[in-house]
C-alpha positions as CSV (number, residue, x, y, z in Angstrom):
1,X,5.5,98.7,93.7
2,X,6.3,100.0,90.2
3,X,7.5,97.7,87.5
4,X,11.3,99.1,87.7
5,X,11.1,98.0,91.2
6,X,10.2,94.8,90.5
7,X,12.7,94.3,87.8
8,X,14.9,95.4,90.6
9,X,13.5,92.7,93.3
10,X,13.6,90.1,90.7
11,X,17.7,90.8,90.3
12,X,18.6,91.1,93.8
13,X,16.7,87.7,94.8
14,X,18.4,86.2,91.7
15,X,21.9,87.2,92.8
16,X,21.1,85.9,96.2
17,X,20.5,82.6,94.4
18,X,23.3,82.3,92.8
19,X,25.6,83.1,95.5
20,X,23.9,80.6,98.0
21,X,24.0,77.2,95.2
22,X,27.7,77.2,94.7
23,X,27.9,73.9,92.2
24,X,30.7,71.0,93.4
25,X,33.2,69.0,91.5
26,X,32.1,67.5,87.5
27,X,29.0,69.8,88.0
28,X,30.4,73.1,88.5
29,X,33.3,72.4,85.4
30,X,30.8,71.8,83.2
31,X,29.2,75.0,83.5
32,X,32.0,77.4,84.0
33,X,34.0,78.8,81.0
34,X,36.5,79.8,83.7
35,X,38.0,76.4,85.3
36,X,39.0,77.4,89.0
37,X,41.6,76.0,90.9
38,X,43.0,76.8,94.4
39,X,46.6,76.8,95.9
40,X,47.7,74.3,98.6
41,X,49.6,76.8,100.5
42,X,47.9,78.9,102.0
43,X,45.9,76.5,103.8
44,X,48.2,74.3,104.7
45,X,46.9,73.7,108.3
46,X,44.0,72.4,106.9
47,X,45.3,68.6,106.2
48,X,45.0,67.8,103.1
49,X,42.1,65.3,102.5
50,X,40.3,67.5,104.5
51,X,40.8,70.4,102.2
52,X,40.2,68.3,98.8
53,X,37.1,68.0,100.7
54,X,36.2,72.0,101.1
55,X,37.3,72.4,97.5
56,X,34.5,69.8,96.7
57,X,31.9,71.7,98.5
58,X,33.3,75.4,97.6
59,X,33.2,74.2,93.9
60,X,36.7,74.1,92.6
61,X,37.8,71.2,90.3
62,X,41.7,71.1,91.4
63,X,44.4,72.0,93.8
64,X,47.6,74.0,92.6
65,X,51.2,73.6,93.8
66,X,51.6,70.3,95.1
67,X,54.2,67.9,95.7
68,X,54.5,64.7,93.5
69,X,53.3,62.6,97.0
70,X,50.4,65.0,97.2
71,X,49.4,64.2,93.8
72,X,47.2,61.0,94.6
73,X,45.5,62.2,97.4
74,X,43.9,64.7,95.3
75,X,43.0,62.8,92.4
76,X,41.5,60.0,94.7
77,X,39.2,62.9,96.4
78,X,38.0,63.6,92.6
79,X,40.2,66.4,92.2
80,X,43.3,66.8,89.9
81,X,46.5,69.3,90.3
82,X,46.4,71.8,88.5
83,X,50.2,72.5,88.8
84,X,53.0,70.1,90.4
85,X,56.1,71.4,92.3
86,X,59.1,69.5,90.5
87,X,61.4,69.9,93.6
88,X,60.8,70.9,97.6
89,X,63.6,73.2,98.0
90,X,63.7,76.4,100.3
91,X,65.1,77.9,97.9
92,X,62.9,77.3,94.9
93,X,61.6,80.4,94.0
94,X,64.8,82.4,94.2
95,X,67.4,79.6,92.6
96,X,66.2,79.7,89.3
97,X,66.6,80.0,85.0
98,X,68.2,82.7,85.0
99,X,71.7,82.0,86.8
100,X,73.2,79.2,84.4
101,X,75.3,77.7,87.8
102,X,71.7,76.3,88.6
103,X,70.8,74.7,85.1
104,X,72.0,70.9,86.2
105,X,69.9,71.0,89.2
106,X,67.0,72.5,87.6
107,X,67.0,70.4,84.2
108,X,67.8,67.3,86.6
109,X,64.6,68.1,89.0
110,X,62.5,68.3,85.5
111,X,64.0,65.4,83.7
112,X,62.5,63.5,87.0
113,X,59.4,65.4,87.4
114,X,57.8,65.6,84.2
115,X,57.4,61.8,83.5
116,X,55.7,61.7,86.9
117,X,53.3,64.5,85.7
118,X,52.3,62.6,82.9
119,X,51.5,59.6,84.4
120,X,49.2,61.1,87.2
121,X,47.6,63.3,85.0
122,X,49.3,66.8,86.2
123,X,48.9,68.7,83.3
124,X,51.4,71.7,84.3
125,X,54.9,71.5,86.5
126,X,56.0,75.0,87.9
127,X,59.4,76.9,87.4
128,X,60.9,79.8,88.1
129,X,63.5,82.6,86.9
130,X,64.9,83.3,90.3
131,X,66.5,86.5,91.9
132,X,68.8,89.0,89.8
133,X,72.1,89.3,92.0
134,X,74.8,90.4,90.3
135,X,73.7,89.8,86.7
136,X,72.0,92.3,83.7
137,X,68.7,91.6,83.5
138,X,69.6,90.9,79.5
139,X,71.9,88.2,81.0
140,X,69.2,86.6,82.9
141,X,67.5,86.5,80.2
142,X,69.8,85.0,77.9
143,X,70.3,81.8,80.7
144,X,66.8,80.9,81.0
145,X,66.2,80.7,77.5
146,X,69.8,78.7,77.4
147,X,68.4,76.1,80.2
148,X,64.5,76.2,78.7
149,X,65.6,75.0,75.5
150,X,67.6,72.4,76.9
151,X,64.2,71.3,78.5
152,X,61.7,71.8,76.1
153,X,62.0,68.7,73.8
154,X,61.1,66.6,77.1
155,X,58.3,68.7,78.0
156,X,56.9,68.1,74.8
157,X,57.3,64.8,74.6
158,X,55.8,64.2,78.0
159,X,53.1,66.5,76.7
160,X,53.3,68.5,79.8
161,X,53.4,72.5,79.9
162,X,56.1,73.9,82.0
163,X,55.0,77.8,83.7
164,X,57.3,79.9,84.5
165,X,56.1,82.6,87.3
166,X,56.6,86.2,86.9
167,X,56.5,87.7,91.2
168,X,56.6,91.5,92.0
169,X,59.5,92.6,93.4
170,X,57.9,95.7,95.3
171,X,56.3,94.1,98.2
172,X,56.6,90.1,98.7
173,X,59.8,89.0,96.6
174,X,62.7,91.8,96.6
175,X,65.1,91.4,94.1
176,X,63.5,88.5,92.2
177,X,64.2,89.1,88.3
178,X,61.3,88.4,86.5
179,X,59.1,91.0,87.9
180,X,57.5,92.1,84.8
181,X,55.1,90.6,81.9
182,X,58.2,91.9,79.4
183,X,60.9,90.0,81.0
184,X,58.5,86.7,80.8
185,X,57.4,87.2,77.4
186,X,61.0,87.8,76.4
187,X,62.3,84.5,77.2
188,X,58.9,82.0,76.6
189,X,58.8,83.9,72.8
190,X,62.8,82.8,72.1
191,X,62.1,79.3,73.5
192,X,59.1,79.2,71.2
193,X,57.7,75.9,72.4
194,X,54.5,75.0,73.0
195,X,55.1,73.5,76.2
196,X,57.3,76.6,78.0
197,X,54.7,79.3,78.6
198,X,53.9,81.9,81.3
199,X,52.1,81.5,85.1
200,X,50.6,85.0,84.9
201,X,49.7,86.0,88.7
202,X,47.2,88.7,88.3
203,X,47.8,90.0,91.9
204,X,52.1,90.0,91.6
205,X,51.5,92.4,88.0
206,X,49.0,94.3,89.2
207,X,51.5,95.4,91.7
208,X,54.5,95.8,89.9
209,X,52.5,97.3,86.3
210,X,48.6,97.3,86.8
211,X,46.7,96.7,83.0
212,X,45.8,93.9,83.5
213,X,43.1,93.1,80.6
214,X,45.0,94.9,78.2
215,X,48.1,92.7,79.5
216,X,46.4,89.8,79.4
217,X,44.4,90.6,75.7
218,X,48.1,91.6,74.5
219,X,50.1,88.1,76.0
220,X,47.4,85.2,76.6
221,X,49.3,83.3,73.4
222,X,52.0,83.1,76.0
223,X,50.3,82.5,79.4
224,X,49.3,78.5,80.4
225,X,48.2,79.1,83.7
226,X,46.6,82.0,86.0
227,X,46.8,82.6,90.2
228,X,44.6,85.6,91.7
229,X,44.4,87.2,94.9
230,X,43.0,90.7,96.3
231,X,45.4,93.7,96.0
232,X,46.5,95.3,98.2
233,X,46.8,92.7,100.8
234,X,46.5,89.7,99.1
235,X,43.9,88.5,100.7
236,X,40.2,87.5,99.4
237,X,38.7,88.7,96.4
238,X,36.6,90.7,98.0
239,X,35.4,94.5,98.5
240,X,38.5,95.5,99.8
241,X,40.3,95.5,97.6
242,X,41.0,97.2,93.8
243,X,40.5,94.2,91.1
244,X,37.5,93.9,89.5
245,X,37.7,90.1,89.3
246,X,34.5,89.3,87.3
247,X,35.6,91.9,84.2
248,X,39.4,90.3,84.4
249,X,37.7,86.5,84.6
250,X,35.6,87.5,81.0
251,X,38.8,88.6,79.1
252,X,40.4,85.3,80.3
253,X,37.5,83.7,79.0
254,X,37.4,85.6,75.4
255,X,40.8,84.4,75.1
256,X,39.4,81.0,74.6
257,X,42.1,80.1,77.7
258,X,40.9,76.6,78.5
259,X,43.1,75.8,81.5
260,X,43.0,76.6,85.3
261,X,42.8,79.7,86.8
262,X,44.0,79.1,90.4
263,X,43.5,81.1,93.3
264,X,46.0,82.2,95.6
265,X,44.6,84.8,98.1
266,X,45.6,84.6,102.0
267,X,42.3,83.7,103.9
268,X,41.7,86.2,106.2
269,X,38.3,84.4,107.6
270,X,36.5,81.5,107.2
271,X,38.3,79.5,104.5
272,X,35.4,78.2,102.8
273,X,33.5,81.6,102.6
274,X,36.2,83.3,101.1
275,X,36.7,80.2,98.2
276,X,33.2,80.1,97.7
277,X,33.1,83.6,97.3
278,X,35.9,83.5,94.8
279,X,34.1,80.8,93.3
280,X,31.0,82.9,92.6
281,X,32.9,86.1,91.9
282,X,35.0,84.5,89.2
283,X,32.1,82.4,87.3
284,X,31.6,83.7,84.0
């Protein structure tokens, strides 16, 4: 055996190491610069003490998009939420910012919510710009920022972070109007408050623009929170798919982003492989 072969040996048994011992809970946070998280919903057969429990063992530190009920079955399971719903609404991701008819609904679900958040420890409460219809794109803008800054005193004072989501309007959410970094950036910038910032789904602008690092290099003063999944598909982080999660996990990281990256693939087998393999894939 010659010593590059060795070398080689030495690697490959390392690697096979590291992707077996898959740290839990306090262990695994204190190790990782990149603080993983994993959405409720796409596992939502699984009840949900049951799932804190596979998060445990799959080593992710908090569960993302969850109702203000949900919230103390997580954090009695060790866990926190890493992002609260403010509202359970069918129509929550399309009735949003940008339409000013919605503002009193909206501000009145946040007034509630965000007091809530503080108490329990939910450090983020999710928002969103809604579909276009009828209106510019300029003009949607021009609402949100109207209704964020009517918001934005609260969220501060509460000291929690409201993220707004930008969603690709190519495949999963036709017609919704914040389908690009730009349009996000546009209104979080004129808000200009520390606690109205950006959920920047890697898998929704990697459809709709691709770039990703550079994006990310370019924004992260305006992005508070992170989802993943594999594209296309959305599915698991895996060799199927285009992203090279590990390279896109380090320029988080060199950002010196210190919140929760959350993932939000669709499980196509075992649950608990595919986390734990997201795990592993996105430790840096």
């Amino acid at each position: 055996m010659t010593d590059l072969s060795r070398r080689e040996m030495i690697a490959l048994a390392a690697g096979a190491v590291a992707a077996a011992s898959v740290p839990s809970g306090a262990e695994a946070m204190t190790r990782r610069a990149i603080r993983q998280s994993v959405c409720r919903w796409p596992y939502e057969s699984i009840p949900l003490p049951d799932f804190a429990r596979l998060c445990r063992r799959s080593g992710v530190g908090a569960i993302d998009l969850l109702h203000a009920e949900e919230w103390p079955v997580v954090r009695d399971a060790g866990l926190e939420c890493s992002t609260g719903y403010p509202a359970r609404r069918r129509d929550f991701l399309t009735r949003g910012f940008n339409d000013r008819a919605n503002h009193a609904l909206l501000l009145r679900e946040l007034e509630t919510t965000l007091p809530l958040a503080r108490r329990a420890g939910v450090r983020n409460v999710i928002a969103m710009f809604g579909n276009r219809g009828e209106r510019s794109e300029e003009e949607g803008i021009d609402a949100c920022v109207e209704g964020l800054e009517r918001i934005a005193p609260l969220a501060e004072e509460t000291g929690i972070t409201i993220v707004l989501e930008m969603l690709n309007s190519k495949v999963d959410h036709a017609g919704y109007d914040a389908d690009s970094t730009r349009y996000g950036v546009a209104v979080v910038s004129r808000v200009s408050s520390p606690r109205v910032r950006l959920l920047y789904d890697i898998y929704h602008m990697q459809v709709m623009e691709g770039d990703v690092i550079r994006t990310i290099r370019a924004n992260h003063e305006w992005f508070a929170h992170y989802h993943t999944a594999g594209n296309p598909g959305r599915n698991e982080l895996d060799a199927r798919q285009e992203l090279q999660y590990p390279a896109i996990m380090r320029a988080i990281a060199d950002t010196g982003f210190d919140g929760w990256v959350a993932h939000e693939f669709i499980p196509t087998r075992d649950p608990e492989a595919g986390l734990r393999e997201a795990v592993r894939l996105c430790d840096v």
